[in-house]
C-alpha positions as CSV (number, residue, x, y, z in Angstrom):
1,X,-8.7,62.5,44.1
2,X,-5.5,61.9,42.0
3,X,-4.7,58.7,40.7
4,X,-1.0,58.1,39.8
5,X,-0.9,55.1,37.6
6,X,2.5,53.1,37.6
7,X,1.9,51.5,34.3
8,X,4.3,52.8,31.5
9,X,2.7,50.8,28.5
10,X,-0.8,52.6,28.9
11,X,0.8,56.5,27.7
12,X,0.5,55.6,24.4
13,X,-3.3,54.4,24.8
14,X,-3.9,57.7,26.8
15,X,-1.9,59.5,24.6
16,X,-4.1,58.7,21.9
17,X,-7.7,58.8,23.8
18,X,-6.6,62.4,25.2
19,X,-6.5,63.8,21.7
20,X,-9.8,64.4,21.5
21,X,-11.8,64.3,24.9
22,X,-15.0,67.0,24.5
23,X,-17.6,65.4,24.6
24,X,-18.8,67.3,20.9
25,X,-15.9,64.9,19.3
26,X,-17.2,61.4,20.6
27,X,-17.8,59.2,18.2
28,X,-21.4,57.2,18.5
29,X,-21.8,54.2,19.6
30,X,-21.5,51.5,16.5
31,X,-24.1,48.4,16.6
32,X,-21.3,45.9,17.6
33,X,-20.9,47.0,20.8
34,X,-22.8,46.6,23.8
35,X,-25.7,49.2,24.9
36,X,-23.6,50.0,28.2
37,X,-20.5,51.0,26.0
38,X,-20.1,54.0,23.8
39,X,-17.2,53.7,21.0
40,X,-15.7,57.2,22.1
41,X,-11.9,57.8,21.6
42,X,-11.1,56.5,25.3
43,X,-12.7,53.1,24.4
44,X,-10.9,52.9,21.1
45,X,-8.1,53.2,22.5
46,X,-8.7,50.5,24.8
47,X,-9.6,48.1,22.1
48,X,-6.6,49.1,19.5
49,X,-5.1,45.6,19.2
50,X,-1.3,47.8,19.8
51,X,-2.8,48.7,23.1
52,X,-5.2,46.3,24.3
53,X,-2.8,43.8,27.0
54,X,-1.8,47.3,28.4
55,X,-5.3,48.8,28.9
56,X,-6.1,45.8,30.6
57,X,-3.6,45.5,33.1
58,X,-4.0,49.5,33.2
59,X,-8.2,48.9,34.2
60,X,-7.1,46.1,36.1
61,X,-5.5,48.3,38.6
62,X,-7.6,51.1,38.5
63,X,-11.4,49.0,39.3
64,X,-9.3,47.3,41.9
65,X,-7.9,50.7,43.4
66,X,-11.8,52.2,42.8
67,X,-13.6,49.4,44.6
68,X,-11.4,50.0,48.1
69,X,-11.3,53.7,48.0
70,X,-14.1,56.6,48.5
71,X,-13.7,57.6,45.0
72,X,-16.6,60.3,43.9
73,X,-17.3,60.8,40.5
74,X,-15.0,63.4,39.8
75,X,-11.7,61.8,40.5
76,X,-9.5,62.4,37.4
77,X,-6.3,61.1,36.0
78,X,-4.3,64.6,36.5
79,X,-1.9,66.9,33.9
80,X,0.7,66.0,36.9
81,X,-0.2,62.6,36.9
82,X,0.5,62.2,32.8
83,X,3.5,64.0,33.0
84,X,5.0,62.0,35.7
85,X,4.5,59.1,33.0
86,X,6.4,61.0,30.3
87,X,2.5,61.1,28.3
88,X,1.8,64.1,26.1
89,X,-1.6,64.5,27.1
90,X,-2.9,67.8,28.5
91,X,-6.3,66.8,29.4
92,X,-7.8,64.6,31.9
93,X,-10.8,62.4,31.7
94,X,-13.3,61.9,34.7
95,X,-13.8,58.5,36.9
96,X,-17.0,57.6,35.2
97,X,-15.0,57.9,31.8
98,X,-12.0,55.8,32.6
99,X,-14.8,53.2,35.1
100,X,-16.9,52.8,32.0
101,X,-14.4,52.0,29.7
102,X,-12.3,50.1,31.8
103,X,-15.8,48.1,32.4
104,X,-16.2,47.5,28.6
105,X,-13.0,45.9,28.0
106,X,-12.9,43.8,31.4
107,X,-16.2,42.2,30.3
108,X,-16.1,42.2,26.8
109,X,-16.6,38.4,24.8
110,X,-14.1,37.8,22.4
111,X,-14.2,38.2,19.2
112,X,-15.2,34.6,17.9
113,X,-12.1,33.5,15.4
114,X,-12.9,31.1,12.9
115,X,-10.0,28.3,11.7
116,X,-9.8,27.4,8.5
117,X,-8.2,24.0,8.0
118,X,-7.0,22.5,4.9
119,X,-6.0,18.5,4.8
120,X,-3.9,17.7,1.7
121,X,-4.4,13.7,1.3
122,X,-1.6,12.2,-0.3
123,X,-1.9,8.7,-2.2
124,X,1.3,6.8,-2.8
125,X,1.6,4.0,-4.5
126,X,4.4,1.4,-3.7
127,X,5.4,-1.1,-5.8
128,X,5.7,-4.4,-4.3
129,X,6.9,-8.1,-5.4
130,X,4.2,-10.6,-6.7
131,X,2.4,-12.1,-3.9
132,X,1.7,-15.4,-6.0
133,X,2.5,-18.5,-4.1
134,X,1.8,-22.1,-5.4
135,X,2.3,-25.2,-3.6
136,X,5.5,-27.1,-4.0
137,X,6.4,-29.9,-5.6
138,X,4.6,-28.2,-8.9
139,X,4.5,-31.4,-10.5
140,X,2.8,-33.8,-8.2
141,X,4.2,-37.4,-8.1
142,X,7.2,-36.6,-10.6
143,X,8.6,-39.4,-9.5
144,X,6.1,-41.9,-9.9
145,X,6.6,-43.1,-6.2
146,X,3.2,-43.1,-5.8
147,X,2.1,-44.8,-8.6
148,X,0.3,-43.2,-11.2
149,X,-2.2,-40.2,-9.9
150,X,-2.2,-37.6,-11.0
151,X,-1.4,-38.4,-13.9
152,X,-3.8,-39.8,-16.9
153,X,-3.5,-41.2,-19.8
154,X,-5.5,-38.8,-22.5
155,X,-5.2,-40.5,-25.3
156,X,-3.6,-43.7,-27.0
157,X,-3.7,-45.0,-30.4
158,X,-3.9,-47.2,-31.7
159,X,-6.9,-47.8,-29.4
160,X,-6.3,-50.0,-26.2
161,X,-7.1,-53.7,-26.3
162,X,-7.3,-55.2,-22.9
163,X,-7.1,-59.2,-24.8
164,X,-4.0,-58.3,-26.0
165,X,-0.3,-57.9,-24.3
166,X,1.4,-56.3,-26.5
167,X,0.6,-52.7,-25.3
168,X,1.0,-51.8,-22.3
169,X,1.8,-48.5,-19.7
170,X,2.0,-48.4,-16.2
171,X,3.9,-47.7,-13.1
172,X,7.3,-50.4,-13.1
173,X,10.5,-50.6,-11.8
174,X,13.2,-49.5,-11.5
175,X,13.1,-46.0,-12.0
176,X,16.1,-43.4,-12.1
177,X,17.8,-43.9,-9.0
178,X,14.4,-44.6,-7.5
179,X,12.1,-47.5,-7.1
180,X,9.8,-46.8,-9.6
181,X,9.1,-45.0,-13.1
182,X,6.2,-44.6,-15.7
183,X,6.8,-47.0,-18.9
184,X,4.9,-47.3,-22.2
185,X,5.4,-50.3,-24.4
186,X,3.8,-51.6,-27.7
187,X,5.3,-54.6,-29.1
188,X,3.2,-54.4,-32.1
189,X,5.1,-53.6,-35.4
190,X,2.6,-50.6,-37.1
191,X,2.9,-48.1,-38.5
192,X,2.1,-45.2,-36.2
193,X,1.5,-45.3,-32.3
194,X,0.7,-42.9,-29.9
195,X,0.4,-42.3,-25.7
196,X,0.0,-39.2,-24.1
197,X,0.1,-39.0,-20.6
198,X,-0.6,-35.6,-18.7
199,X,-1.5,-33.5,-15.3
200,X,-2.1,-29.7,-14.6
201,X,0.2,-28.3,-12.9
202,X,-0.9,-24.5,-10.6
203,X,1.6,-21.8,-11.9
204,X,1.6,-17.8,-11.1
205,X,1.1,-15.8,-14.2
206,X,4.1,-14.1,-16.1
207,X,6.3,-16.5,-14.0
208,X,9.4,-18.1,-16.0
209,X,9.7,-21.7,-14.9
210,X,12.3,-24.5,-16.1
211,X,11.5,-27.7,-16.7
212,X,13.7,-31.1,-16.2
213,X,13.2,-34.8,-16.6
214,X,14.7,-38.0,-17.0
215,X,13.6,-40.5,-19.8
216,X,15.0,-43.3,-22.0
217,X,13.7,-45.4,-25.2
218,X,14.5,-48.6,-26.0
219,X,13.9,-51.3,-29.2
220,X,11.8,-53.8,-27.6
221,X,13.9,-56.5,-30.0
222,X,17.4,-55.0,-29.0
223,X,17.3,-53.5,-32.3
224,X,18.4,-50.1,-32.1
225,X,15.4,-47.4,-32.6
226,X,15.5,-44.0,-34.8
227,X,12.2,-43.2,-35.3
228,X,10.4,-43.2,-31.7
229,X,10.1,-40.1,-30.1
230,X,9.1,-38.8,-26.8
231,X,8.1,-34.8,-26.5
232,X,6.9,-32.5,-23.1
233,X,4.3,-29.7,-24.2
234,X,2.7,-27.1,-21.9
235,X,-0.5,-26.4,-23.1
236,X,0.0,-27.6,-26.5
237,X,3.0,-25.5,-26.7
238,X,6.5,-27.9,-27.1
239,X,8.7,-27.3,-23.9
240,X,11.6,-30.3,-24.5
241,X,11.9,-33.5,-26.8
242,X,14.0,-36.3,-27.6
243,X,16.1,-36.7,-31.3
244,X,16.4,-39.9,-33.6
245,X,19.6,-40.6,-31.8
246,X,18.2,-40.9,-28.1
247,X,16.6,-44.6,-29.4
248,X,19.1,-47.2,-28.3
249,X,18.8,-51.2,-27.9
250,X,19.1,-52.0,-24.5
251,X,20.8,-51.6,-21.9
252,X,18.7,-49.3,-21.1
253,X,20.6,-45.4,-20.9
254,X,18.7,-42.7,-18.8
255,X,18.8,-39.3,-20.3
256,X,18.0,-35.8,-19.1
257,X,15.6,-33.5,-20.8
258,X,15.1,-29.8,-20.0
259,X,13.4,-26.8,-21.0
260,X,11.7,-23.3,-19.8
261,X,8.7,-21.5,-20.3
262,X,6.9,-18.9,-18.9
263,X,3.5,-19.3,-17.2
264,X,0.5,-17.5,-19.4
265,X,-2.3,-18.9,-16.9
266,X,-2.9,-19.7,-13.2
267,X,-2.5,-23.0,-14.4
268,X,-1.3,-25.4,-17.7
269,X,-1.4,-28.8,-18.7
270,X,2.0,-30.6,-18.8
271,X,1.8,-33.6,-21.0
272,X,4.1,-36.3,-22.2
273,X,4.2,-38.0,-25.7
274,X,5.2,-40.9,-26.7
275,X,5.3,-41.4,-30.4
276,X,6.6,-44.3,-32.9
277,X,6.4,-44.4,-37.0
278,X,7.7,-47.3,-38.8
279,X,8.9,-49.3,-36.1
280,X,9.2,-53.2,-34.8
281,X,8.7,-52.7,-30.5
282,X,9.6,-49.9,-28.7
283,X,9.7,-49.1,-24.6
284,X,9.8,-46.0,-23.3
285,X,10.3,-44.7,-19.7
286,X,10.3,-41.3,-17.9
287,X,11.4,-40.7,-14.4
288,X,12.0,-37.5,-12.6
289,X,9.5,-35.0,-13.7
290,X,10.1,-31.0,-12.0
291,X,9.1,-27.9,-12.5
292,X,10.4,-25.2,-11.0
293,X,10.6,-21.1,-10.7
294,X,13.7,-19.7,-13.1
């Protein structure tokens, strides 16, 4: 039986299987394929990756065409039949050849294909602003609206007699354009006195802050006062003070004070300091007290 075969792409496949058809030139059968296919030149061709699509579609055909025809065993792909496909090939193989090979190829598993992958993790790091937040106002009752708290008095001297009037701090009024403000007073003529009054204040580290307040300082015996002195320290470190000049006999003359510092600690201790040396009576008042980011 001649079988004409219509597919162009399978010469070259053919081409190359024909080189070498007796049966003295098959190669043997390598371990990697299966018992019921022999490596000979045919199959080889079938399985050249450059050949392979075409040799399917080419067995395809030709097990299709086998299957519905009373093919024998010697059918062959004739001389006439290669030329008419412009192939080289003198030679023709047998049915059994082409049905084996064909088989091989239509059944074959595929070569399993492993995938490497490679993930390349990247780290980036973004700067970002400081996430520190403290509640406002910083300094709580600045204003002394609500009377003393928290605020304390850390130290007074000399010491505090409760059987004498002389000396005396507390919430009064009027304040600073406000109801209230935080006096001190001693009326006693000595030679040194001293009143600290303090709070801590929450702050975020490495943050600048300015500081403002209102004060004034008075001779208790309108006489006018040059060596009283009132200073704000944060932690011990001096943030804004008065000068000789700012003592003046009544009436009594508000001033500002103001300063800046920058936060070294979650928190600091803010604290006022009244101070007298060689002095008759002397009043003091503050009013006012912020702190806020530069």
């Amino acid at each position: 039986m001649i079988l004409s075969v219509s597919l162009v792409a399978i010469s070259a496949l053919l081409h190359q299987a024909f080189a070498a058809p007796n049966a003295a030139n098959l190669d043997k059968r390598e371990g990697i394929a299966s018992k019921a296919c022999n490596r000979d030149n045919l199959y080889r061709s079938f399985i050249d990756p450059r050949y392979s699509a075409s040799a399917s579609s080419f067995c395809s055909t030709y097990i299709r065409s086998t299957i519905s025809t009373a093919a024998t065993a010697t059918a062959t792909v004739s001389q006439r039949a290669l030329e008419e496909r412009d192939l080289p090939a003198t030679t023709a193989f047998p049915s059994s050849r082409l049905s084996s090979a064909c088989s091989c190829i239509l059944t074959a598993k595929p070569t399993p294909t492993t995938v490497y992958t490679t993930t390349k993790t990247t780290t980036t790091t973004v700067a970002t602003g400081s996430s520190c937040s403290v509640p406002t106002p910083i300094v709580k009752n600045g204003g002394f609206e609500a009377g003393q708290a928290p605020w304390a008095v850390t130290f007074v001297k000399p010491a505090y007699d409760p059987d004498y009037d002389y000396e005396s701090f507390n919430v009064t009024s009027p304040g600073y354009n406000s109801a209230h403000a935080y006096t001190v007073t001693d009326n006693q003529a000595s030679s040194y006195f001293e009143l600290d009054l303090a709070q801590t204040i929450t702050l975020c580290p490495g943050q600048k802050y300015n500081f403002a307040a209102r004060f004034y300082m008075t001779d208790s015996f309108n006489i006018p006062t040059k060596e009283t002195y009132l200073t704000f320290y944060v932690d011990d470190v001096r943030l804004a003070g008065s000068v000789f000049a700012d003592g003046v006999g009544p009436p009594i003359v508000w001033k500002p004070l103001s300063g800046s510092f920058t936060a070294k600690g979650a928190s600091a201790v803010l604290r006022a300091q009244f101070q007298a040396t060689n002095y008759v009576g002397v009043t003091w008042g503050i009013d006012d007290v912020v702190v806020t980011p530069a």
